[in-house]
C-alpha positions in Angstrom: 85.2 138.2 104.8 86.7 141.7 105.4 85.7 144.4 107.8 86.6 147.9 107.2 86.4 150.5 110.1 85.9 154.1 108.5 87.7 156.8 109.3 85.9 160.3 108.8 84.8 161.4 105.5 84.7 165.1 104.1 81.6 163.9 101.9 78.4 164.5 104.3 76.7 161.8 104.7 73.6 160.1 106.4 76.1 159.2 109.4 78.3 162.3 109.2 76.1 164.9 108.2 74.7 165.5 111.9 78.0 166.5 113.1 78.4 170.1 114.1 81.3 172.5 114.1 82.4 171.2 117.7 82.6 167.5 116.9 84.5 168.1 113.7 87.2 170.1 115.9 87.0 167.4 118.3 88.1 164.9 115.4 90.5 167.4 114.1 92.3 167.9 117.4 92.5 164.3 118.3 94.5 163.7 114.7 91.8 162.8 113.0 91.8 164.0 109.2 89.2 163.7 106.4 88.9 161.7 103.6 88.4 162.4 100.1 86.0 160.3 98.1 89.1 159.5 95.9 91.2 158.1 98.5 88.4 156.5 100.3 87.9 154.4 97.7 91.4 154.0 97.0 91.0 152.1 101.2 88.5 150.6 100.3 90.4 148.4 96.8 93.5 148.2 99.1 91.5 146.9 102.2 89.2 144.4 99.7 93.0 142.7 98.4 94.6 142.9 102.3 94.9 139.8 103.6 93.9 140.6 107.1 90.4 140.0 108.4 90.0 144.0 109.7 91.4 147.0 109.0 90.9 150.7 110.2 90.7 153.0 106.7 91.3 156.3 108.6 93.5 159.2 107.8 95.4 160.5 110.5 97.3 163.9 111.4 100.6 162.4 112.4 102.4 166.0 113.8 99.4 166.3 116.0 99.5 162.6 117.5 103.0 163.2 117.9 102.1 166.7 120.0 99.8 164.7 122.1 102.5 161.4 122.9 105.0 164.5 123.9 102.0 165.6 126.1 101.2 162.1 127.7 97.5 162.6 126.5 97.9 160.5 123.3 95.4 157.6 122.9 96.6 154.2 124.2 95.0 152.7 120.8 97.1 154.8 118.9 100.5 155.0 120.6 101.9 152.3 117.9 101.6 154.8 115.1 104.4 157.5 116.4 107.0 157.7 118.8 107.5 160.2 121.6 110.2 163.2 121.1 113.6 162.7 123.0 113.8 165.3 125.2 117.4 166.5 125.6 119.7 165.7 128.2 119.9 168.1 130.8 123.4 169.4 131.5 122.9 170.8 134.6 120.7 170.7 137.6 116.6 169.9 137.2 114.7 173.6 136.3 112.1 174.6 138.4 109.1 175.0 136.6 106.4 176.7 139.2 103.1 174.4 139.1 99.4 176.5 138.3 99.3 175.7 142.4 102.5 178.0 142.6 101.4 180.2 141.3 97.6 180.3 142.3 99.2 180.5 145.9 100.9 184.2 145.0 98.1 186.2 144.0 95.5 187.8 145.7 92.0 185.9 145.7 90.2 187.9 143.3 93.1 188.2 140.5 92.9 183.9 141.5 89.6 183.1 140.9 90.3 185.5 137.8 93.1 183.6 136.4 91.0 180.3 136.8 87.9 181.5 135.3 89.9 182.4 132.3 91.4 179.1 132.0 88.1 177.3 132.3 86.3 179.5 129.7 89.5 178.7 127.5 89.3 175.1 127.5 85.3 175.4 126.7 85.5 177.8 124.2 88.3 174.9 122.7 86.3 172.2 122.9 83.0 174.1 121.5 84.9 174.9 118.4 85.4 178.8 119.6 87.6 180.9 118.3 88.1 183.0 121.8 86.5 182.8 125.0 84.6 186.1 124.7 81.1 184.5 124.2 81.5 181.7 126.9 79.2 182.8 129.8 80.5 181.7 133.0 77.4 181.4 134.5 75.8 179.2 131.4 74.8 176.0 132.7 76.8 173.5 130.3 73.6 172.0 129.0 72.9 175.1 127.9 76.4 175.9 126.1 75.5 172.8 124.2 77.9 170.0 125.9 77.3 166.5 125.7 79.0 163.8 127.4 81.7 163.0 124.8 82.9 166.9 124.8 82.3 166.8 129.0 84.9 164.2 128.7 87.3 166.1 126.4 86.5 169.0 128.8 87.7 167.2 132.1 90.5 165.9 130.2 92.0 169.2 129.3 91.5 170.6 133.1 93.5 167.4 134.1 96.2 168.5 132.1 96.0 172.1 132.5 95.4 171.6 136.4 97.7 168.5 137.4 94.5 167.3 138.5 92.8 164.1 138.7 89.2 165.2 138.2 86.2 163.0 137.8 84.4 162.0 134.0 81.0 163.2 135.7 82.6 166.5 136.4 80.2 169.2 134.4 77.4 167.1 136.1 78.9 167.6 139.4 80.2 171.3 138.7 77.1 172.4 135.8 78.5 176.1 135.1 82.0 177.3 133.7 82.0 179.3 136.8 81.2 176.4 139.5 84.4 174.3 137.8 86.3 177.6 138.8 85.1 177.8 142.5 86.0 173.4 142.7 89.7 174.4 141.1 90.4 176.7 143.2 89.9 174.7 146.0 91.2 171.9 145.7 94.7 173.6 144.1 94.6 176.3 147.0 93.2 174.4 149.7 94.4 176.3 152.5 93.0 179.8 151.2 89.6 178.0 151.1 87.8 177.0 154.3 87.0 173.3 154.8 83.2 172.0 154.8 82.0 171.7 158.1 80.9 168.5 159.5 77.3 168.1 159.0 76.7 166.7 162.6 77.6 170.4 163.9 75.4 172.3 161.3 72.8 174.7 162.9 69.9 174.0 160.0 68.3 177.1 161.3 71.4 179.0 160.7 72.3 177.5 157.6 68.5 178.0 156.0 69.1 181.9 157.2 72.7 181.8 155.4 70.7 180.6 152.1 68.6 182.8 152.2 70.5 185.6 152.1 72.3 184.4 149.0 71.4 185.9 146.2 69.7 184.2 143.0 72.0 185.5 140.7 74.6 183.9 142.7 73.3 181.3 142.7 73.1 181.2 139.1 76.7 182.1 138.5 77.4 179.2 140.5 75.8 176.7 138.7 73.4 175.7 141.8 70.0 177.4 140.9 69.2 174.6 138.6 70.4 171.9 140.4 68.4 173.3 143.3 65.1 173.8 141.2 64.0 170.0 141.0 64.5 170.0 145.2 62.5 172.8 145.8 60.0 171.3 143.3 59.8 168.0 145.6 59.9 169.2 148.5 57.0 168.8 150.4 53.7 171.1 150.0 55.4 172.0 146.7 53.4 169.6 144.8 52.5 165.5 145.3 55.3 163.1 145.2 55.9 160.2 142.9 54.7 156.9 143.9 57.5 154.6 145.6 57.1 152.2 143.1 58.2 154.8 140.2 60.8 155.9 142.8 62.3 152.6 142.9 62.6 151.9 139.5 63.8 155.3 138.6 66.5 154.5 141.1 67.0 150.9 139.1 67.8 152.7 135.9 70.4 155.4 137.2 72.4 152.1 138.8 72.5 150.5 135.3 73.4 154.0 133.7 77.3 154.5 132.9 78.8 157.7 133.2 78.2 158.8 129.3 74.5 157.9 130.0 74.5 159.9 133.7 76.1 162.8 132.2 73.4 163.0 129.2 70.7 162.4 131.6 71.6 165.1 134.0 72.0 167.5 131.4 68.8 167.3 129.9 69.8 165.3 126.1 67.4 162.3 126.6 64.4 162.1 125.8 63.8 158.6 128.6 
């Protein structure tokens, strides 16, 4: 017997013909090229007389796998299909190159938060498929913008190597708004311009509930926090009867056995469990 892994065809199909403008860019920037009918079957006669029990019939954009191995962001899976440039020798000392920390650290906080918000809204407006950043809203919950967890992945993936960063898979869920990714930058790459959380032992609640309340909703909307705050204010009690502890439990059961694609789609809203 032979299996054939497909590549992506041009020809919509039942199995293609759900993907949108964003997933096809995806594809396209991860090297991924489209096949003709022609030379899909042309795979499919050469794969039929291989003598090799599977084979990947997939067309692939070699320049830009080579862009991403020169980047360090190119698949493991692939990295036996091109090699690396050579970067020259250097004939004198090492050049400084100023990290986005560098120079965070030299402007004033407004024209920083600034210069992060614009990278953010960049690296969406990429991975949606936009052709400029105009029309990302930074207060837009993600959910809303239309993310799911495969471009919330691409998404973190581009901060890390934008940023220097190690951020986490779930980070849209964590950080839901374009502008709520810019306020967690900014701290942790100018952690001394940002004041440390406070232990929770020495938290006045009275204080703190006064402090909330004096924040704005729009605020909190920019921030990403309304809607994460919605479903507490909801449960809270007097705001409506709880669920049972039995449907607690086992609604805690089936987060543990989620993984993080499953989390992310969950917290966002695409599920329908």
């Amino acid at each position: 017997a032979v299996s054939l892994a497909w590549g992506l065809w041009g020809e919509a199909s039942a199995m293609t013909g759900s993907l949108g403008v964003s997933d096809q860019a995806r594809m396209s920037r991860g090297g991924i090229r489209v096949l003709s009918v022609e030379e899909g079957m042309a795979l499919f006669d050469a794969g039929l007389t291989a003598d090799e029990p599977a084979l990947l019939a997939a067309k692939f954009d070699l320049p830009a796998l080579t862009e991403q191995a020169a980047a360090d962001r190119l698949a493991p899976m692939l990295r036996g299909l091109v090699r690396p440039p050579r970067r020259a020798a250097s004939t004198g000392g090492p050049v400084p190159v100023d990290s986005l920390a560098d120079r965070l650290a030299v402007l004033p906080a407004e024209e920083r938060t600034e210069m992060l918000l614009d990278l953010v809204c960049g690296e969406v407006a990429v991975v949606l498929g936009h052709t400029d950043a105009e029309s990302i809203v930074p207060g837009q919950a993600f959910s809303e913008l239309g993310f799911d967890s495969l471009t919330a992945v691409e998404l973190r993936n581009r901060l890390d190597a934008a940023t220097g960063l190690r951020l986490p898979a779930t980070l849209i869920f964590d950080y839901p708004s374009p502008a709520a990714i810019t306020e967690h930058l900014r701290a942790e790459l100018v952690p001394d311009m940002v004041t440390g959380a406070p232990d929770l032992a020495e938290i006045d609640e009275a204080g703190l509930r006064k402090a909330l309340a004096s924040v704005s909703l729009k605020r909190l909307q920019e921030l990403g926090l309304l809607r994460q705050l919605l479903p507490l204010v909801a449960a809270a009690p007097g705001a409506g009867k709880s669920a049972p502890s039995e449907a607690r439990q086992n609604t805690s059961s089936l987060i543990a056995d989620m993984d993080v694609a499953d989390l992310i789609e969950r917290a966002m809203g695409n599920t329908n469990d």
